[in-house]
Each structure stands twice: as structure tokens, then as C-alpha cells.
C-alpha positions as a printed Julia matrix, in Angstrom:
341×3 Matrix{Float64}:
  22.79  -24.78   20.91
  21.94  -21.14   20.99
  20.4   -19.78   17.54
  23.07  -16.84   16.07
  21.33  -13.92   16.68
  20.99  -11.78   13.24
  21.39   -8.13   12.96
  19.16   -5.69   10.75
  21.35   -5.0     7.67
  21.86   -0.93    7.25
  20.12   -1.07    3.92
  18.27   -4.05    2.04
  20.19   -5.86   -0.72
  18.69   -5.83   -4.07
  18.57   -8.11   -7.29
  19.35   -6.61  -10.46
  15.95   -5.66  -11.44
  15.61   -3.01   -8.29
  19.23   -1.98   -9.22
  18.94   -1.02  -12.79
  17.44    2.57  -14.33
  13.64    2.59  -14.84
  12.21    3.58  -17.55
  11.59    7.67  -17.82
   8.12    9.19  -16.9
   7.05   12.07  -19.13
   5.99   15.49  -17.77
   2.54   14.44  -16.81
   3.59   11.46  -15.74
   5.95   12.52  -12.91
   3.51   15.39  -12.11
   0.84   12.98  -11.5
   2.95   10.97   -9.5
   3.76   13.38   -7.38
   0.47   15.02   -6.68
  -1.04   11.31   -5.85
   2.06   10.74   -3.19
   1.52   14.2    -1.96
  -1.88   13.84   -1.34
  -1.11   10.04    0.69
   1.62   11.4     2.58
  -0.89   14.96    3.62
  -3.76   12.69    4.6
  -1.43   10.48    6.62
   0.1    13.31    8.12
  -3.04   14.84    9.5
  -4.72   11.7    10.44
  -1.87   11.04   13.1
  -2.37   14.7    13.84
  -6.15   14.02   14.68
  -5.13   10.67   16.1
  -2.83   12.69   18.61
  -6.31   15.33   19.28
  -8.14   11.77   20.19
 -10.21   12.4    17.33
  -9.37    9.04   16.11
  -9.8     5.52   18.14
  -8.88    2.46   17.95
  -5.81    1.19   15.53
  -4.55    3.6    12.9
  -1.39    2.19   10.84
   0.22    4.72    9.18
   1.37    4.61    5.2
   4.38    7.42    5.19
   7.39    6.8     3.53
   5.82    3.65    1.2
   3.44    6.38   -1.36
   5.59    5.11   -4.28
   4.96    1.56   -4.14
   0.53    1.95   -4.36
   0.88    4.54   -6.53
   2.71    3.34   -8.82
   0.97    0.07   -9.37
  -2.09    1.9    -9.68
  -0.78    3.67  -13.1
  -0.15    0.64  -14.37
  -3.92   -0.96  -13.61
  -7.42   -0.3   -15.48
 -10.89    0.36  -14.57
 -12.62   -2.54  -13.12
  -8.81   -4.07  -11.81
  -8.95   -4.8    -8.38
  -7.31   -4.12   -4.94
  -7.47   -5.37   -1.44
  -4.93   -5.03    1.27
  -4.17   -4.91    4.99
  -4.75   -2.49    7.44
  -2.32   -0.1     6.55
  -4.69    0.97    3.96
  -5.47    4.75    3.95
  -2.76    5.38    0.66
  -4.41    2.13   -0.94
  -7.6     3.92   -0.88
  -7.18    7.34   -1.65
  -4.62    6.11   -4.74
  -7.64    4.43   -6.39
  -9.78    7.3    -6.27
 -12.04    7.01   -2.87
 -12.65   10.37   -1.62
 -10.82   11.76    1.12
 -13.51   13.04    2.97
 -15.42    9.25    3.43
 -12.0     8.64    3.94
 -11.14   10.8     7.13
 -14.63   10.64    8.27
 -14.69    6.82    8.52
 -11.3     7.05   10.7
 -13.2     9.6    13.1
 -16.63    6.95   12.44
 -18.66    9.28   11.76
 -21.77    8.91    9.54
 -20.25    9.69    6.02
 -17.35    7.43    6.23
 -17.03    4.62    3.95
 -18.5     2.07    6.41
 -20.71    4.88    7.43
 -18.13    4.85   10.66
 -18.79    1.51   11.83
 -15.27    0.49    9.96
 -12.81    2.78   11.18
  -9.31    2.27   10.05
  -8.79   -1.3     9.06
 -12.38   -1.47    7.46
 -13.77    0.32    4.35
 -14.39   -0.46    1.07
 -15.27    0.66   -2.17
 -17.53   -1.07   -5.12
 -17.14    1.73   -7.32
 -13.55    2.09   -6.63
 -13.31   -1.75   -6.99
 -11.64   -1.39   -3.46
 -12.06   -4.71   -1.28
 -11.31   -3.11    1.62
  -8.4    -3.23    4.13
  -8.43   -6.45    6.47
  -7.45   -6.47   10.02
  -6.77  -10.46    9.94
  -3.44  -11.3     8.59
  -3.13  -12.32    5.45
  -6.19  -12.11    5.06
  -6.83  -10.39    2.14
  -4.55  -12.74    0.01
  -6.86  -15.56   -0.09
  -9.64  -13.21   -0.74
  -7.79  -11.64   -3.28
  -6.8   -14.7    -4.49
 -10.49  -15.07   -5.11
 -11.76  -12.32   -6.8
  -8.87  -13.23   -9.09
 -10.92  -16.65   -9.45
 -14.13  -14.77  -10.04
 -12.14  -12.74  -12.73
 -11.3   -16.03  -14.45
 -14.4   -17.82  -14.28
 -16.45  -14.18  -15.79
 -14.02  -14.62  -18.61
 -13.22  -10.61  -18.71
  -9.98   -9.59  -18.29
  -9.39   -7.91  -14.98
  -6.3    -8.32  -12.58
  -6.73   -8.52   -9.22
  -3.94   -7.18   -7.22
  -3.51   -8.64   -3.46
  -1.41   -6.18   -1.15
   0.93   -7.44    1.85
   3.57   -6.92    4.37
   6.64   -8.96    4.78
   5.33  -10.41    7.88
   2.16  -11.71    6.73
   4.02  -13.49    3.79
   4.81  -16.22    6.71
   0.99  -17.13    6.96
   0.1   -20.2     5.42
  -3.14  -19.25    3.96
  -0.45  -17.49    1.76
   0.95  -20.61    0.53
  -2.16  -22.34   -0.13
  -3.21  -19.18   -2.22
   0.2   -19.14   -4.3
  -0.91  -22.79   -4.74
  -4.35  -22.18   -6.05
  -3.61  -19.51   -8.01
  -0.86  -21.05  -10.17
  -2.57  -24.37  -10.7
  -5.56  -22.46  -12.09
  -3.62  -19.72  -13.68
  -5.49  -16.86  -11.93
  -4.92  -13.46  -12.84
  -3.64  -11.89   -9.49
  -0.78  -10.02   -8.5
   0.67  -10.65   -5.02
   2.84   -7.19   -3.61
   4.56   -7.52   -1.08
   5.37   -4.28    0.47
   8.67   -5.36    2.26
   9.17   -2.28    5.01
  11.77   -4.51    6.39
   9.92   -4.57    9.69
   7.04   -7.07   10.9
   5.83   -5.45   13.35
   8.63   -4.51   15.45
  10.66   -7.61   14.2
  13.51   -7.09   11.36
  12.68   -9.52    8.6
  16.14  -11.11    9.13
  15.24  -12.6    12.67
  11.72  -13.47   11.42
  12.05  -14.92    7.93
  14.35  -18.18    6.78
  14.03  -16.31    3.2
  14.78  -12.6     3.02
  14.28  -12.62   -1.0
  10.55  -12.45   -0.73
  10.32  -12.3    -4.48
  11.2   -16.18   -4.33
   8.61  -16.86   -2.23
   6.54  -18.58   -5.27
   9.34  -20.28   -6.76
   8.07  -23.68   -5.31
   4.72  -23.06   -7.16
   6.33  -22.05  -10.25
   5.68  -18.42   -9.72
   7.57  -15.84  -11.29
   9.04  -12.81   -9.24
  10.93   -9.84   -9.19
  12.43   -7.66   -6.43
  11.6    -3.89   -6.86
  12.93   -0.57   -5.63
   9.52    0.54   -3.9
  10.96    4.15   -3.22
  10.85    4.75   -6.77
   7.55    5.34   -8.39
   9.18    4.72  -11.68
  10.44    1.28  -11.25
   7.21    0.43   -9.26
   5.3     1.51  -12.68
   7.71   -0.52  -14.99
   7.64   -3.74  -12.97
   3.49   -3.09  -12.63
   3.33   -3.06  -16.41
   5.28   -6.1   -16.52
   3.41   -7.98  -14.08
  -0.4    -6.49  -15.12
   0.44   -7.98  -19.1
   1.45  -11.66  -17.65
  -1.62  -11.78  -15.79
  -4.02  -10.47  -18.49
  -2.11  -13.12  -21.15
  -3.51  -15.95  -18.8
   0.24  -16.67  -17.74
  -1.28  -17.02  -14.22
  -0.02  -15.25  -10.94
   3.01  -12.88  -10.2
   4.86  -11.88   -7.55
   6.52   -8.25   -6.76
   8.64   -7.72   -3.86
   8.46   -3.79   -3.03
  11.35   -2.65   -1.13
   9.88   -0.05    0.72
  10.29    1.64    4.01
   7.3     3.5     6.82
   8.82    6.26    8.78
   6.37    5.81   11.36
   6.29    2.75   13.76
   3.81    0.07   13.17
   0.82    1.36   14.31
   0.19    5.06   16.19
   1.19    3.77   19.23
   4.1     2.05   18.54
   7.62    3.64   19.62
   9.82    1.84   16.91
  12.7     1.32   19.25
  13.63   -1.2    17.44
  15.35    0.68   14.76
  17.59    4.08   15.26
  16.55    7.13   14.49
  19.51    7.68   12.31
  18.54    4.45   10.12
  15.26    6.13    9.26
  17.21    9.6     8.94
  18.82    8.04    6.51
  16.13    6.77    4.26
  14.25    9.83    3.89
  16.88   12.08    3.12
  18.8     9.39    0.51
  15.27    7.39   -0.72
  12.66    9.56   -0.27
   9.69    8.8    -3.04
   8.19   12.35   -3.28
  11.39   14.36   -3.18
  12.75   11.72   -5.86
  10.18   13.2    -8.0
  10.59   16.86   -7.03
  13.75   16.61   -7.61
  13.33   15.55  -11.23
  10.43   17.55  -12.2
  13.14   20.85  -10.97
  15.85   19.25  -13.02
  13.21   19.33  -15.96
  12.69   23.11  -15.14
   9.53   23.11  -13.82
   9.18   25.84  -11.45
   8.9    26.07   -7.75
   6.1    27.68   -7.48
   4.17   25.41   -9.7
   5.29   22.61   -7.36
   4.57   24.4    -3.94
   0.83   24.9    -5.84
   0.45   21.3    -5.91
   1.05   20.62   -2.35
  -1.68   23.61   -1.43
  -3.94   22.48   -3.66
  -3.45   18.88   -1.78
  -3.09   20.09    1.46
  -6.62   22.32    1.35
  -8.36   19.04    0.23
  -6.61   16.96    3.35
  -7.78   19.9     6.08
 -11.1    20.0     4.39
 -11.65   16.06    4.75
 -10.18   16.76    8.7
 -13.12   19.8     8.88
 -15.88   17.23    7.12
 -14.8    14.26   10.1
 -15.04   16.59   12.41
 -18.29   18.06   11.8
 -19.85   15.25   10.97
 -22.41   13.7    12.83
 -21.8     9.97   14.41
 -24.07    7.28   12.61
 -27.43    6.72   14.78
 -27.4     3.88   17.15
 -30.04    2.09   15.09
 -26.7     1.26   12.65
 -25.58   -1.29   15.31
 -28.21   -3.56   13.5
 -27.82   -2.61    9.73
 -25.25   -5.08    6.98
 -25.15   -7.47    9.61
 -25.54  -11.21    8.83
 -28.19  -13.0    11.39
């Protein structure tokens, strides 16, 4: 018998915890938000643009539309807290401080990237940053996530590790038998999963038995939430929730971001798969940044203060694109350095 074919729903559904009103930021709150989402959605911007030039090779997964979701777990985390994630990985970076210039530079591989340009997209990390890098494998970065939440544990200090992932990677098993782990030994992690209803090019309602990913550690006695990932408020509130179970030695927790990319998958990926009209819609009804500009001009801050934020991002974004540029490629002798023999 032929499987029913399901349909992409026009928008995701939503438990009552995405539905109801976040808590308020302050002034510098929202105006922190909104120069950190700014700056994300800049850089992303003008990395396709140098993508487009052939300036950049290889894979290059873009992070627009989804600035609300790192950002605003990373107002809710502390010095010495720790990320890792996939490949889509550029707005994980720059949102925990890595500098946009070894940034850009390690997407053109050039010599003062992060990986000194033997990473490129997918690869670069950060021990000052606490960064553990982007992964190309995945899932990955859950399991290893899963242990540096281990490490955390067995140090006895009271750090959170916080394990980033799509909606089609929470179908790997290695996920499963980290959820396990982590729960019987009460690990201090945090799994988000950045649901951008797409894996791939697949909706998650052809590829997943279990569309509520925030159940997805009910079977390990988990707790989750669903969260409206287009708002950097509710992102913040659930990240406070979820940051002071793990550093109570509650164990694990799980945070389904409902979040959206307005670009395809990967650079060269035509996302025919959805209508142009569907993502249309999003931006203009969802959008994280304008959410915030909107509020911060309902609070009477002025235009012009705003439109000074988005220079002052936008000359640091062309000035990492001049620095990748300019830079000179690694020497050839790097082929044989940080390798394992």
C-alpha cells in the first residue's frame, strides 16, 4: 500500500510555551540584540556575495533568517559555557565573540583564518571563545558536545555545554545514544534544535515520524520545550530556563527552536522545494531583526540611531571581506602542521 504523501504545513504549529508573551528586554537589552543579529545577518550577506565572486570554495551554509535563535541563547550563557554546532556555523561564531575578520578569512582560507585557512566553512574553532567548532559530519557535534558536558561534570565547575542541531540530524542515532548518556549521568548540556522546517531539501513532515522535536527526549526522561526561534526574547527566556536546570545538576534539556533560513541549504542549493511566497511570508510577518526594530521605534528610539548601528556593523563586515581578500594563503608547508601521524 502506497505511503500518504504529506504536505509542508503553511506555518509550524506551536505548544503553548512558543505561543505565549516573553518576557520584556530592557533598552540595552533589545539594542544589543539587535546589533549582534545585524552583524550575523551582514556577514552572511557578504559571504554569499564573495561566494558568488568565487572568492569562497567549497560548501558555505548560510545562517539568514535563524540570528534570533544563537543569539539569544548566548545572553543567557557565561564565560567558560560552551558551544559546538554544525556546519551552518558562521552566526554561532561571530555571536560568541570570534572576530569577524579570522572569520571571513578562514571562508576565503587564507592564512589568518581560524584554522589558519585549512578549515574553511564547516571547520574553525575557538579555545578562547570556548567555540568547538562547526562539524561537517552529522550529528556530529552532539556526541561531542555531549562530552565536553561530561568533562564539565567530572571538573566539578559549573559550566553548560550547549550542543547545536538541525531537525534533520535529530534522526541520527548517535543522537539517541547521547540523550541516553547524558540523562543517566545527569550531564549539564543543552541540546537546540534549530528546527528550519527543512532537512536539506526535505520538509520535516515527510522525513520525521515526530514533528514535536521538543519530545524527542521524553523516552530518556528529558525535559523539553518548543520555542518561537524568530523571537530573540523568547529564545532568551527559555535559555535562562534551560542554562539554571543544567547548572542545578538536573541533567540535560532540550529546546526546540522554531526557526526559519531564507536561503536554501547550502550556496548552491535552489530551494525549489518551497515557494517563494512561503518564505515571502516569513520575513515580512517573523522577521527576528525587524521584530526588534520595530520595538526599539515603538520605545522612541530614533532612526538615525538605528541606521548607525547597521553602519557601524556593516563597515566591520566589508573590512573582514577587505582583510580575506588581502590576505595571503597559508604556505604549503601547513599541509603537514596539527596533523595526527
Amino acid at each position: 500500500m502506497a505511503a500518504t504523501k504529506k504536505s509542508a504545513p503553511a506555518e509550524q504549529a506551536s505548544s503553548n510555551d512558543a505561543k505565549s508573551s516573553p518576557p520584556a528586554f530592557n533598552r540595552d537589552q533589545e539594542m544589543r540584540a539587535l546589533r549582534d543579529m545585524l552583524l550575523i545577518r551582514r556577514f552572511e550577506e557578504k559571504a554569499g556575495q564573495l561566494y558568488g565572486m568565487g572568492a569562497i570554495g567549497g560548501f558555505c551554509h548560510l545562517y539568514i533568517g535563524q540570528e534570533a535563535v544563537v543569539v539569544g541563547m548566548q545572553m543567557a550563557l557565561k564565560y567558560g559555557d560552551q558551544i559546538i554546532t554544525g556546519y551552518r556555523d558562521h552566526g554561532h561564531m561571530l555571536a560568541c565573540g570570534m572576530d569577524a575578520n579570522g572569520v571571513m578569512a578562514e571562508l576565503t582560507g587564507r592564512r589568518g583564518g581560524y584554522s589558519k585557512g585549512k578549515g574553511g566553512s564547516m571547520h574553525m574553532f575557538s579555545r578562547e571563545k570556548h567555540f568547538y567548532g562547526g562539524h561537517g559530519i552529522v550529528g556530529a557535534q552532539v556526541s561531542l558536545g555531549t562530552g565536553l558536558a561530561f568533562a564539565n561534570r567530572y571538573r566539578e565547575n559549573d559550566n553548560v555545554s550547549v550542543a547545536y542541531f538541525g531537525d534533520g540530524a535529530s534522526n541520527q542515532g548517535q543522537v539517541y545514544e547521547s540523550f541516553n548518556m547524558a540523562e543517566l549521568w545527569k550531564l549539564p548540556v543543552i541540546y537546540v534544535i534549530e528546527n528550519n522546517r527543512y532537512a536539506m531539501g526535505t520538509s520535516v513532515v515527510r522525513s520525521s515520524a515526530q514533528t514535536d522535536f521538543s519530545k524527542r527526549g521524553v523516552s530518556f526522561n528529558i525535559p523539553g520545550e518548543q520555542v518561537d526561534g524568530m523571537d530573540v526574547r523568547a529564545v532568551k527566556a527559555a535559555a535562562d530556563k534551560a542554562v539554571a536546570h543544567c547548572r542545578a545538576g538536573k541533567g540535560p534539556y532540550i529546546l526546540e527552536m522554531q526557526t526559519y533560513r531564507y536561503r536554501g541549504h547550502s550556496m548552491s542549493d535552489p530551494a525549489k522545494y518551497r515557494t517563494r511566497e512561503e518564505v515571502e511570508k516569513i520575513r515580512h510577518d517573523q522577521d527576528p531583526i525587524e521584530q526588534v526594530r520595530n520595538r526599539l521605534l515603538e520605545a522612541k528610539v530614533s532612526e538615525q540611531d538605528l541606521k548607525a548601528i547597521d553602519a557601524e556593523v556593516r563597515e566591520i563586515v566589508n573590512a573582514s571581506a577587505d582583510f580575506a581578500q588581502n590576505d595571503p594563503e597559508p604556505d604549503a608547508s601547513e599541509l603537514y602542521t596539527d596533523i595526527y601521524r
